[in-house]
ROPA-805500 format. One record per residue: residue number from 1; residue in one letter; x, y, z of N, C-alpha, C in turn. Coordinates in nm, 4 decimals, padded with zeros to 6 digits, always signed. Example, Ala and Ser with C-alpha at 12.3 -4.5 7.8 and 13.67 -1.06 7.14 Angstrom:
2
[1; 'a'; [+01.3190; -00.5690; +00.7800]; [+01.2300; -00.4500; +00.7800]; [+01.3200; -00.3300; +00.7800]]
[2; 's'; [+01.2850; -00.2250; +00.7080]; [+01.3670; -00.1060; +00.7140]; [+01.2900; +00.0030; +00.7870]]
END
This chain:
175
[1; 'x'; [+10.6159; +10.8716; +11.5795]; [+10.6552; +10.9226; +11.4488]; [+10.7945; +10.9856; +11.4559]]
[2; 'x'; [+10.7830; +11.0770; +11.5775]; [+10.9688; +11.1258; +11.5830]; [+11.0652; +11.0325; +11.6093]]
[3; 'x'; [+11.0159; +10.9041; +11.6385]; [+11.1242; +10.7913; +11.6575]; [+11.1243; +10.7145; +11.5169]]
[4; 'x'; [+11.0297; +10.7318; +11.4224]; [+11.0596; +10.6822; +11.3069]; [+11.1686; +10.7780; +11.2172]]
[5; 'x'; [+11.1441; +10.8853; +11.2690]; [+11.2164; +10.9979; +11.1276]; [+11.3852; +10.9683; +11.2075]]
[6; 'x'; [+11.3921; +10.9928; +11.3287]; [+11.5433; +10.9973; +11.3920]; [+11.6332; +10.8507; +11.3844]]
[7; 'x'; [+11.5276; +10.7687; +11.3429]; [+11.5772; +10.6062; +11.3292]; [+11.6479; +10.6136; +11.1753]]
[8; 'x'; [+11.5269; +10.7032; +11.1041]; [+11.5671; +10.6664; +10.9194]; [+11.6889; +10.7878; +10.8890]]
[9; 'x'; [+11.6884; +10.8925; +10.9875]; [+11.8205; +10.9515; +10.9428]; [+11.8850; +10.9152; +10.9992]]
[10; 'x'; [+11.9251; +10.8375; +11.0892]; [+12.0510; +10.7432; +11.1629]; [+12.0828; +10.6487; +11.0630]]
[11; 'x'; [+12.0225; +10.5748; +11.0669]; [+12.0456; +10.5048; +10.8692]; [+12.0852; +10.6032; +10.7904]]
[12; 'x'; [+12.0652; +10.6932; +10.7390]; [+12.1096; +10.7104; +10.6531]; [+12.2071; +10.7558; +10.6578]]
[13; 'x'; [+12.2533; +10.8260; +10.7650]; [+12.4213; +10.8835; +10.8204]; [+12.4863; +10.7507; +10.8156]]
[14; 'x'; [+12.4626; +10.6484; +10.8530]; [+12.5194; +10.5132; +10.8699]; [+12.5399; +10.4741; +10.7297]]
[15; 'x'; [+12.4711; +10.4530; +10.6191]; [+12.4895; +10.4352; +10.5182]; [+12.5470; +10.5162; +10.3992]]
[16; 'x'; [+12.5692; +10.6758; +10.4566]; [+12.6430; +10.7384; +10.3536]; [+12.7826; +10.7518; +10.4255]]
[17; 'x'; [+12.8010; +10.6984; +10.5393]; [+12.9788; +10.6753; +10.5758]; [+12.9381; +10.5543; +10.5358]]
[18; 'x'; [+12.8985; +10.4362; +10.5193]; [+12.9705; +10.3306; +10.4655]; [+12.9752; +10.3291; +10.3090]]
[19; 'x'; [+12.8866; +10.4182; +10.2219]; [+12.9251; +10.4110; +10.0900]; [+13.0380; +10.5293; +10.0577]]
[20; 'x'; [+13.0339; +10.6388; +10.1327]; [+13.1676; +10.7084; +10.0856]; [+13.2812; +10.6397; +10.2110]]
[21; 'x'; [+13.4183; +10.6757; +10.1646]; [+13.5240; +10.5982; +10.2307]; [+13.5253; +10.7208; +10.3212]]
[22; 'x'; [+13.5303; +10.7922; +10.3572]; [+13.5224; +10.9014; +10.4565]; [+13.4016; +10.9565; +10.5114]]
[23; 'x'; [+13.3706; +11.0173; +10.5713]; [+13.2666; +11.0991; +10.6624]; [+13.2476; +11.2126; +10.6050]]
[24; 'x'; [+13.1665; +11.2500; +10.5428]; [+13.1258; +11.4137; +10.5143]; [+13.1850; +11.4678; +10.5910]]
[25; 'x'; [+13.2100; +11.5733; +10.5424]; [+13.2059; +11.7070; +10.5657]; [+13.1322; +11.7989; +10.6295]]
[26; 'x'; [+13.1276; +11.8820; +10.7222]; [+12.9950; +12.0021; +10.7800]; [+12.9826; +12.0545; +10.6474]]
[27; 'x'; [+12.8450; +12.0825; +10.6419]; [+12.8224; +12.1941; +10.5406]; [+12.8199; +12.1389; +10.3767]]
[28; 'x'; [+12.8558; +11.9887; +10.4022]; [+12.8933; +11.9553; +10.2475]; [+12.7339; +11.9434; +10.2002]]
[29; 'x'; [+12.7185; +11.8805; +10.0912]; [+12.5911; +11.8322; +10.0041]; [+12.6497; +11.6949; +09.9015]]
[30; 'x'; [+12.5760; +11.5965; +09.9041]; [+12.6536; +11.4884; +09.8543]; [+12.4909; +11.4248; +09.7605]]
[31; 'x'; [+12.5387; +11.4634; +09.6209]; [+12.4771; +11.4553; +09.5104]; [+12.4649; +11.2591; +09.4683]]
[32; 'x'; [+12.3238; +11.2691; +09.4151]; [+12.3050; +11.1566; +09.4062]; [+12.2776; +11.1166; +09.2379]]
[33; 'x'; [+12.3336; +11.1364; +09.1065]; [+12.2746; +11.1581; +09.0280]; [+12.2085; +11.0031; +08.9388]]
[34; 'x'; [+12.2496; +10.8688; +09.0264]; [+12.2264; +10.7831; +09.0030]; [+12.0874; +10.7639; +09.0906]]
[35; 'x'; [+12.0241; +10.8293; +09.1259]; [+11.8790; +10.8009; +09.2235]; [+11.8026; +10.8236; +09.1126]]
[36; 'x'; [+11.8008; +10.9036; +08.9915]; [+11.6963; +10.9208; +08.8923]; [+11.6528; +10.8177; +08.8263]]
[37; 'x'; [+11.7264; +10.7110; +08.8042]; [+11.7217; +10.6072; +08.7517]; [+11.5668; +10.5029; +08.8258]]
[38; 'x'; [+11.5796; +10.5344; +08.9517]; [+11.4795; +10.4609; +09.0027]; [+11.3234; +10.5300; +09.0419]]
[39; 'x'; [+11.3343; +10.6957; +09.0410]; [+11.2306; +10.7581; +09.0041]; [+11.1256; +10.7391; +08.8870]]
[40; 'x'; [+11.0151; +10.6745; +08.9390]; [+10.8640; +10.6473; +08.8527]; [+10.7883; +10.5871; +08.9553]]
[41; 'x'; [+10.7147; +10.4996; +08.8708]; [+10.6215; +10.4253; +08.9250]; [+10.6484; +10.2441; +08.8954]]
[42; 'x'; [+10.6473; +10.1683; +08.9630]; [+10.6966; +10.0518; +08.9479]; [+10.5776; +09.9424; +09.0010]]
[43; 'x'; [+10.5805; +09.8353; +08.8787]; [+10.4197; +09.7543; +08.9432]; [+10.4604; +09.5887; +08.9334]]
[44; 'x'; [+10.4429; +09.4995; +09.0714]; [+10.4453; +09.3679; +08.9900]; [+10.3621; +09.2892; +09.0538]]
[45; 'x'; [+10.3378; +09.1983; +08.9889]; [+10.2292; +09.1048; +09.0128]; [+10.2666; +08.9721; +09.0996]]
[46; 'x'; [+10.2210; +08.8870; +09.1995]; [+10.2074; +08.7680; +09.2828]; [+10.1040; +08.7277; +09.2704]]
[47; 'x'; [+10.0625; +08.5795; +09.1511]; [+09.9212; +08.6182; +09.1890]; [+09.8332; +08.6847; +09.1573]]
[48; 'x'; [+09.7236; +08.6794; +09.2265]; [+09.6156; +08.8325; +09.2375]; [+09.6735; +08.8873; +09.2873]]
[49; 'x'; [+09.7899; +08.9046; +09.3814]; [+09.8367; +09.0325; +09.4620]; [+09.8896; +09.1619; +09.3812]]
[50; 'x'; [+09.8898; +09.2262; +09.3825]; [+09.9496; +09.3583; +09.3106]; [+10.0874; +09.4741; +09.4074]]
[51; 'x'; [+10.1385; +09.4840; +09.3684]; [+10.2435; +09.6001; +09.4479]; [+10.2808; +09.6931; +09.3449]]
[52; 'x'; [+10.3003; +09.8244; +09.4200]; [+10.2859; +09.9486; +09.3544]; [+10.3887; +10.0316; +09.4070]]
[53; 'x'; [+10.4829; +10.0548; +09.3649]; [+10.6014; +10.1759; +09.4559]; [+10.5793; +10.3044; +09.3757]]
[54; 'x'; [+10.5916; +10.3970; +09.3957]; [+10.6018; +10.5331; +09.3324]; [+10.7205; +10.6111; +09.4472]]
[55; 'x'; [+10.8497; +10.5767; +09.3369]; [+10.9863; +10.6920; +09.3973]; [+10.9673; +10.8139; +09.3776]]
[56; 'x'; [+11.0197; +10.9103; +09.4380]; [+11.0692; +11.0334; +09.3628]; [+11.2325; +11.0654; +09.4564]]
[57; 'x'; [+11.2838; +11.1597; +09.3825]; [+11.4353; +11.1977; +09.4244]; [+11.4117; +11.3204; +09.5033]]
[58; 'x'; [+11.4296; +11.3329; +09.6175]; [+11.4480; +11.4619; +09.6940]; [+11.5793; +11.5211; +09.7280]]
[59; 'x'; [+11.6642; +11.6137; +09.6809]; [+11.7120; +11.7185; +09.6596]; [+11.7929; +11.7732; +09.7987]]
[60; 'x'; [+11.9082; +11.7863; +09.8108]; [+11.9223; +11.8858; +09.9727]; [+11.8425; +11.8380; +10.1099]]
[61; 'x'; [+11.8570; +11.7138; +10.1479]; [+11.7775; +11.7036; +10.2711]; [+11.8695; +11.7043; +10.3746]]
[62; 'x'; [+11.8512; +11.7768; +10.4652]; [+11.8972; +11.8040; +10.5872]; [+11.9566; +11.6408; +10.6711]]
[63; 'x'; [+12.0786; +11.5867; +10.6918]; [+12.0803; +11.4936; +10.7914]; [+12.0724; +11.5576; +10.9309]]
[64; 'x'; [+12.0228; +11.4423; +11.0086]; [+12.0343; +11.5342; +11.1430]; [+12.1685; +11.5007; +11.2361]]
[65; 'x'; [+12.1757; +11.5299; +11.4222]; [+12.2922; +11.5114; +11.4847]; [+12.3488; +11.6424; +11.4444]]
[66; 'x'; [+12.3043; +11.7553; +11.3670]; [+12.3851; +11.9057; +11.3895]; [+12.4749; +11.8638; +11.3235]]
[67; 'x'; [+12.4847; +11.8149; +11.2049]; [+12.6279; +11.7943; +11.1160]; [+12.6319; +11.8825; +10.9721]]
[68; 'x'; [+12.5183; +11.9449; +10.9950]; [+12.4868; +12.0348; +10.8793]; [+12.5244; +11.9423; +10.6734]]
[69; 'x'; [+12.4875; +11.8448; +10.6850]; [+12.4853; +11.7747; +10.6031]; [+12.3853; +11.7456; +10.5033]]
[70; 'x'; [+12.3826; +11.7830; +10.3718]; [+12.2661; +11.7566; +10.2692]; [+12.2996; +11.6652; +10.1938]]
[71; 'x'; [+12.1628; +11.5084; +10.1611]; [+12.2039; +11.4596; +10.0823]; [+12.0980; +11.4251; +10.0009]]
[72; 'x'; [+12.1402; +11.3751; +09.8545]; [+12.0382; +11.3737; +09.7747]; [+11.9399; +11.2096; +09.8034]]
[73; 'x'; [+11.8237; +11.1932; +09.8584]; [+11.7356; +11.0704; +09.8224]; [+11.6316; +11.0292; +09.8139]]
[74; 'x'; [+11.5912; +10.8917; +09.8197]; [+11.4972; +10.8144; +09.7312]; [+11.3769; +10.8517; +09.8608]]
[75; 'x'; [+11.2350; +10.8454; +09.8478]; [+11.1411; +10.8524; +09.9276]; [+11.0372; +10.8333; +09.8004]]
[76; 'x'; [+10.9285; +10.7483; +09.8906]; [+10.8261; +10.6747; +09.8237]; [+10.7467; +10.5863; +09.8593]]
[77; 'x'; [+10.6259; +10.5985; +09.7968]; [+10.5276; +10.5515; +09.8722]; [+10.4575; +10.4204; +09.8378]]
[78; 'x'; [+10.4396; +10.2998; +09.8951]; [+10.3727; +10.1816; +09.8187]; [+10.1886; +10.1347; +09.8828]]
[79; 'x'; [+10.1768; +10.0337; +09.7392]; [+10.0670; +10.0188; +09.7687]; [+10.0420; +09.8345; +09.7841]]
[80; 'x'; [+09.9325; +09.8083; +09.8395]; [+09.9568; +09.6461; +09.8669]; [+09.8387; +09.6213; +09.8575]]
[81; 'x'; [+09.7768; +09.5234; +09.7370]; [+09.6329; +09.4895; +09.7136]; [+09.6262; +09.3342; +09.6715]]
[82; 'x'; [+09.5199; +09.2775; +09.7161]; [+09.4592; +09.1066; +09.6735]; [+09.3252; +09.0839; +09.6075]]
[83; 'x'; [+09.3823; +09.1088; +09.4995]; [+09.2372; +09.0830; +09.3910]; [+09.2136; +09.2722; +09.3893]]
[84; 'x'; [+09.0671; +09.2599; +09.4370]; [+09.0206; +09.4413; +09.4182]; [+09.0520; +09.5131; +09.6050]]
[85; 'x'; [+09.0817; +09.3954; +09.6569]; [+09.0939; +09.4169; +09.8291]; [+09.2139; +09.5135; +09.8199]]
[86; 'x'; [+09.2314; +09.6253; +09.9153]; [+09.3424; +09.7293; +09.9261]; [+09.4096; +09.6844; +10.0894]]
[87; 'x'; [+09.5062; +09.5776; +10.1159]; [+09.5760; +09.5443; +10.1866]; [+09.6547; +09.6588; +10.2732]]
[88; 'x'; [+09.7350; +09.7351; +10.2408]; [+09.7628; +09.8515; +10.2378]; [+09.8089; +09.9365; +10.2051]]
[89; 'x'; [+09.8658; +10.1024; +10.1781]; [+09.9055; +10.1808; +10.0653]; [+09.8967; +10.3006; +10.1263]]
[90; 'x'; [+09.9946; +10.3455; +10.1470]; [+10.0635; +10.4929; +10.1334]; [+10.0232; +10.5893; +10.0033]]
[91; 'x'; [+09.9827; +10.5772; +09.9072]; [+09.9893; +10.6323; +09.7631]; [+09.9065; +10.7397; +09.7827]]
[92; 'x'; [+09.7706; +10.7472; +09.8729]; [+09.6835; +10.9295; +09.9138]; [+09.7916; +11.0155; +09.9197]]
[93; 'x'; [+09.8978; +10.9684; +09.9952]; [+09.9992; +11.0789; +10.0610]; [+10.1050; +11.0943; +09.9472]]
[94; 'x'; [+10.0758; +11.0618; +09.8387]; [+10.2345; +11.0728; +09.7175]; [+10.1972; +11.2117; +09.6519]]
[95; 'x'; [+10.1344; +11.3329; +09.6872]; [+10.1757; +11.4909; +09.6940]; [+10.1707; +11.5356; +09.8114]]
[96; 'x'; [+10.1993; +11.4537; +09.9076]; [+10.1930; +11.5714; +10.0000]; [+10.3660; +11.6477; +10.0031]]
[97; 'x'; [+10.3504; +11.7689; +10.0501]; [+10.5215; +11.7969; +10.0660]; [+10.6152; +11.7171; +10.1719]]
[98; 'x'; [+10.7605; +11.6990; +10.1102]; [+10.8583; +11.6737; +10.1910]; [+10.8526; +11.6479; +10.3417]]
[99; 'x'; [+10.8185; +11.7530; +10.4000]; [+10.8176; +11.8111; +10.4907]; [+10.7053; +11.7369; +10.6038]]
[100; 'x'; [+10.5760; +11.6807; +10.5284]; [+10.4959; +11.5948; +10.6515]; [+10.5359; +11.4635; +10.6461]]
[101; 'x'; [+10.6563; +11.3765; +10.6033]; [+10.7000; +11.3183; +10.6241]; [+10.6084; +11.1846; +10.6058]]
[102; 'x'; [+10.4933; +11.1634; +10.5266]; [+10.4362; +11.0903; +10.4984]; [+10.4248; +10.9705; +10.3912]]
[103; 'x'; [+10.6129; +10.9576; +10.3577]; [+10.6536; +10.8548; +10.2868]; [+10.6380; +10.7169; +10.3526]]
[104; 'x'; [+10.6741; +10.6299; +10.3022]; [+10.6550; +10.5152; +10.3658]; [+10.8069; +10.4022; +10.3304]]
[105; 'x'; [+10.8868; +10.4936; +10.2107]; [+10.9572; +10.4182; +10.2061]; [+11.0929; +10.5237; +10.1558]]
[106; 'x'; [+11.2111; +10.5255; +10.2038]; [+11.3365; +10.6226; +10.1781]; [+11.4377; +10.5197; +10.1729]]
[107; 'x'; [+11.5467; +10.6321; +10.1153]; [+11.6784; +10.5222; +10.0928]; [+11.7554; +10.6260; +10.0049]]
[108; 'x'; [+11.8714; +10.5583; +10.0068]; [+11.9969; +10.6421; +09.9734]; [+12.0671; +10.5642; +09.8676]]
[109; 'x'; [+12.1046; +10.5882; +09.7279]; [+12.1849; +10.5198; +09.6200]; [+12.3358; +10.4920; +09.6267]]
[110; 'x'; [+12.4018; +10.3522; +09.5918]; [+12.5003; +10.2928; +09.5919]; [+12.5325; +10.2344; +09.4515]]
[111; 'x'; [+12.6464; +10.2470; +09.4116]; [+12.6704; +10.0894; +09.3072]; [+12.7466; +09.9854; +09.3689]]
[112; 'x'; [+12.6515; +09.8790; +09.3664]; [+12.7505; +09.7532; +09.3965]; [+12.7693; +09.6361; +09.2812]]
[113; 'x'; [+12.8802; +09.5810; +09.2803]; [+12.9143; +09.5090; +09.2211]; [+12.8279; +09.5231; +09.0627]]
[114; 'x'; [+12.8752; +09.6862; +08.9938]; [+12.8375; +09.7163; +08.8928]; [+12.6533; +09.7582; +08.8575]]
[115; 'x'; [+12.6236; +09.7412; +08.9354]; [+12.4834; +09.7071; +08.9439]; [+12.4036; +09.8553; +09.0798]]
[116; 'x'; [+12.3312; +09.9263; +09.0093]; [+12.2955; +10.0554; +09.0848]; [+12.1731; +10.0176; +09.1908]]
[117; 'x'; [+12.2145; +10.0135; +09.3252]; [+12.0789; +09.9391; +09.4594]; [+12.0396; +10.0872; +09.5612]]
[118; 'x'; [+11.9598; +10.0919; +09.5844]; [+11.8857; +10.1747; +09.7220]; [+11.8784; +10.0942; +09.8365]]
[119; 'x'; [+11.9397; +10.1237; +09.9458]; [+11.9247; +10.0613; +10.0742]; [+11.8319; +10.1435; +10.1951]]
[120; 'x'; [+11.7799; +10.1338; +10.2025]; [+11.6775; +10.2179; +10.2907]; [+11.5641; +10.0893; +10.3770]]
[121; 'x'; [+11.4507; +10.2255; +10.4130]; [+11.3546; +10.1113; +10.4918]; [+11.2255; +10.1391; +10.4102]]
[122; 'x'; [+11.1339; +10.0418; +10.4857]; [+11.0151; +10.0620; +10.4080]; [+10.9162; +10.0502; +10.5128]]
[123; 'x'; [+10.7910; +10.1241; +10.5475]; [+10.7013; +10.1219; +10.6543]; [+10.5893; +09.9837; +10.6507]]
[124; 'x'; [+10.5789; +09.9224; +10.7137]; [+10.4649; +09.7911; +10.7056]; [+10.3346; +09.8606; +10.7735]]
[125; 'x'; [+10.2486; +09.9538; +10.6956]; [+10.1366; +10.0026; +10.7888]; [+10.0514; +09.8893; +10.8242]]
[126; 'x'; [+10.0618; +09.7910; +10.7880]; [+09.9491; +09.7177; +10.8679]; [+09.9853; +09.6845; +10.9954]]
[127; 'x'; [+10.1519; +09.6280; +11.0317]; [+10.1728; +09.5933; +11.1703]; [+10.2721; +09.7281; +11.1836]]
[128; 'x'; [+10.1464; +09.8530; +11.2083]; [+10.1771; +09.9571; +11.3064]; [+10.2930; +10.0497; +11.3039]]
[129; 'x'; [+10.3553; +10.0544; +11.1272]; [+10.4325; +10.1121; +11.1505]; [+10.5655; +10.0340; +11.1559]]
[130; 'x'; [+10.5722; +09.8870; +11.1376]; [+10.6812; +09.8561; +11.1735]; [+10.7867; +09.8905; +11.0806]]
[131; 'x'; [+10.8983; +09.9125; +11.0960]; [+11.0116; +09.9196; +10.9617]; [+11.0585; +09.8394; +10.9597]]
[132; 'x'; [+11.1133; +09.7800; +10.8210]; [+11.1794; +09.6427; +10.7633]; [+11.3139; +09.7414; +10.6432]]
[133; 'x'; [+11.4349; +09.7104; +10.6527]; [+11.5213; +09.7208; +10.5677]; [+11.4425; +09.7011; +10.4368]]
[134; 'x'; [+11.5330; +09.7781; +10.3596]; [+11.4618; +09.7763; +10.2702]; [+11.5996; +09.7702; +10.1075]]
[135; 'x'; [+11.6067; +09.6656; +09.9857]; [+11.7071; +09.6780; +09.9234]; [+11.6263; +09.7172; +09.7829]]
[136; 'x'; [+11.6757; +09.7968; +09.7018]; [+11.5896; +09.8059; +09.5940]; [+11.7212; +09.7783; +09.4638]]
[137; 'x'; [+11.7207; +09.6743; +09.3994]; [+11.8483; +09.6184; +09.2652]; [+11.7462; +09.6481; +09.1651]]
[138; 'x'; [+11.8226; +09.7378; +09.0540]; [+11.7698; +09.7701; +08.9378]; [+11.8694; +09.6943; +08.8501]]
[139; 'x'; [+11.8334; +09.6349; +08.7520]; [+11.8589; +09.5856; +08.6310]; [+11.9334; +09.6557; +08.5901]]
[140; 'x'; [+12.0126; +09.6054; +08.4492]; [+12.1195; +09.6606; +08.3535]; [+12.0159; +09.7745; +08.2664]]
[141; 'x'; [+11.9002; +09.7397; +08.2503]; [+11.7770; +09.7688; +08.1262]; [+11.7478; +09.9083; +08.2255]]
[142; 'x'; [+11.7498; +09.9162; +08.3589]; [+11.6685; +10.0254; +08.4207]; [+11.5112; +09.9688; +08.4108]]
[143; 'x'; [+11.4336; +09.8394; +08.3748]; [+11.3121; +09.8653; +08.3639]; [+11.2675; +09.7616; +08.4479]]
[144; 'x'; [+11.3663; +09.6995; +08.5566]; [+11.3266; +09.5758; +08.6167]; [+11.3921; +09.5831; +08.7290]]
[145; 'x'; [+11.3253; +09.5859; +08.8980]; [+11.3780; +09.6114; +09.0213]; [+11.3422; +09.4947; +09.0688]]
[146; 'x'; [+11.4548; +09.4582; +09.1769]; [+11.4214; +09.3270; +09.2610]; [+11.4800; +09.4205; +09.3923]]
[147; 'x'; [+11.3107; +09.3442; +09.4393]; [+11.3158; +09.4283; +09.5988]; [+11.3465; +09.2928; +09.6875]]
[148; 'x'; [+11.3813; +09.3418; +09.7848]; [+11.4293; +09.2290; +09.8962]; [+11.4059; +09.3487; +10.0527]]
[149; 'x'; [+11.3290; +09.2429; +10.1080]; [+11.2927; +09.2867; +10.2599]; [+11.3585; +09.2360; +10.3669]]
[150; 'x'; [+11.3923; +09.2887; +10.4866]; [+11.4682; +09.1928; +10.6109]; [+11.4214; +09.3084; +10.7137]]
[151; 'x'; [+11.4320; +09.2110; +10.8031]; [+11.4193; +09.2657; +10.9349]; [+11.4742; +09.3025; +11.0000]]
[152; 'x'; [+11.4768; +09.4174; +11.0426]; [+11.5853; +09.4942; +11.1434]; [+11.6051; +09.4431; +11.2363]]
[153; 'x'; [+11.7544; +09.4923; +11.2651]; [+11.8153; +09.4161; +11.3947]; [+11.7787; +09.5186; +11.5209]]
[154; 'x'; [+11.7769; +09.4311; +11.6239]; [+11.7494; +09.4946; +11.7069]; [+11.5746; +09.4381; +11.7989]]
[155; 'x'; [+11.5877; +09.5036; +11.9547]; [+11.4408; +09.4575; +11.9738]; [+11.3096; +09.5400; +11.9121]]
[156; 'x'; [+11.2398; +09.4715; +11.9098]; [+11.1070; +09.5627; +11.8430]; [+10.9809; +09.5525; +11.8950]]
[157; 'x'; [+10.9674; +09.6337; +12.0301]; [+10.8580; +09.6565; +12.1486]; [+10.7275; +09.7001; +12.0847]]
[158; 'x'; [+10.6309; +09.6530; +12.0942]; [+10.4773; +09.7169; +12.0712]; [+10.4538; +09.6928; +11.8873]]
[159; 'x'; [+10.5587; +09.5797; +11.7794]; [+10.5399; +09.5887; +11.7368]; [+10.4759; +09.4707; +11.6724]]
[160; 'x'; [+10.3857; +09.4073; +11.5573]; [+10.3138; +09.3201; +11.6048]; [+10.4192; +09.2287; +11.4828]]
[161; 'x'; [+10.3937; +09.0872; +11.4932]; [+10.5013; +08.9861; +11.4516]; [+10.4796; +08.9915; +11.2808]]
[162; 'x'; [+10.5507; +08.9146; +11.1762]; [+10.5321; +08.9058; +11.0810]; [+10.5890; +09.0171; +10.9791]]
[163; 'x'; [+10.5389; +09.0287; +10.8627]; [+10.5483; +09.1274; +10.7126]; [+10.4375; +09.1215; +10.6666]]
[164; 'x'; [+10.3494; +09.2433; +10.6434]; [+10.2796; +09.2094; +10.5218]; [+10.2937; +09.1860; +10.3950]]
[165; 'x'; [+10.3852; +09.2547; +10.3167]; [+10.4516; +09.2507; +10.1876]; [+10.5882; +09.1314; +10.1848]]
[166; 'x'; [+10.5772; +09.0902; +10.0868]; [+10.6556; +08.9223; +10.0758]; [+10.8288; +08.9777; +10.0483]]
[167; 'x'; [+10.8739; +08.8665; +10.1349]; [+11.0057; +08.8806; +10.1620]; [+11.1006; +08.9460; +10.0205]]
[168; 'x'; [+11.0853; +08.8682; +09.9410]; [+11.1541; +08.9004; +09.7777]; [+11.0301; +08.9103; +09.6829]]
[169; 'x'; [+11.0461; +09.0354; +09.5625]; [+10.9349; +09.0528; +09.4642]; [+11.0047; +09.1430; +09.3534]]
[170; 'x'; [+10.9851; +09.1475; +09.2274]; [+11.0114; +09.2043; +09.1288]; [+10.9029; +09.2967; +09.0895]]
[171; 'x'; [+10.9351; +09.3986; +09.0776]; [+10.8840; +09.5597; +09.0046]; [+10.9348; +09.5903; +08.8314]]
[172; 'x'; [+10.8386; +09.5889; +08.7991]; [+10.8617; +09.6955; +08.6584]; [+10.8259; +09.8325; +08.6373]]
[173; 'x'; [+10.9325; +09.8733; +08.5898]; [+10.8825; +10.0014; +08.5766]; [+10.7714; +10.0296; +08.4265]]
[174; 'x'; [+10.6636; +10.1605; +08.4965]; [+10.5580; +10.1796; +08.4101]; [+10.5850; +10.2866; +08.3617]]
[175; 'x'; [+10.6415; +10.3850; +08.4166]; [+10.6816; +10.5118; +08.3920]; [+10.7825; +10.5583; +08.4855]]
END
């Protein structure tokens, strides 16, 4: 688990020097006010399959490496079902606090090419935890996300082969 949290704030130090043109600052806080946009609950259908994300925006989070750095982001939890079957789902844990680290999916807000995306990871609890990149593209409307999954680079020891959740899928938002 401490190699999951020190992996996803290495990402995210990695990804807030490549979306700002410079390196924070010690001590700074780097506001996200385009992450609200993707805060709710988001549902789409494959099928009988069902997928379920529930974002929320977290506020001041500590990066680590002693750089005294706060930034504002996305964390959230999904769910993965076939027919009435519960494949798998994070969603028990969507009150727990900040702090037990029992999201399954984080990320940090960008605009690209006009268009507002979250780049983060997302947890595959069925194969153990594995993490898969994770892209989240919201629509012009705000009411329509296209998620896209990939696989991290790098080797990946003890972890078992495959995705459970499908490479590309569209979310609507419900609330």
């Amino acid at each position: 688990m401490q190699k999951k949290i020190v992996l996803f704030f290495l990402g995210l130090l990695a990804a807030s020097i490549v979306t700002y043109s410079q390196p924070p600052k010690p001590n700074s806080y780097i506001r996200n006010a385009r992450l609200n946009r993707f805060v709710g609950t988001w549902i789409g259908n494959i099928g009988s399959d069902t997928i379920r994300f529930v974002l929320l925006k977290k506020k001041k989070v500590l990066m680590p490496l002693n750089t005294n750095v706060r930034v504002d982001l996305i964390v959230g939890f999904h769910s993965y079902t076939r027919g009435d079957s519960i494949i798998e789902s994070s969603l028990e844990y969507s009150k727990t606090p900040y702090a037990d680290k029992k999201f399954s999916i984080s990320g940090i807000g960008k605009k690209e090419s006009g268009r507002d995306i979250i780049l983060g990871t997302i947890t595959d609890i069925t194969k153990g935890g594995k993490l898969f990149d994770l892209k989240l593209i919201l629509n012009s409307k705000r009411k329509r996300m296209e998620v896209e999954l990939a696989n991290r680079e790098g080797i990946h020891i003890g972890w078992a082969p495959g995705r459970t959740l499908p490479e590309k899928f569209i979310l609507y938002k419900c609330r």
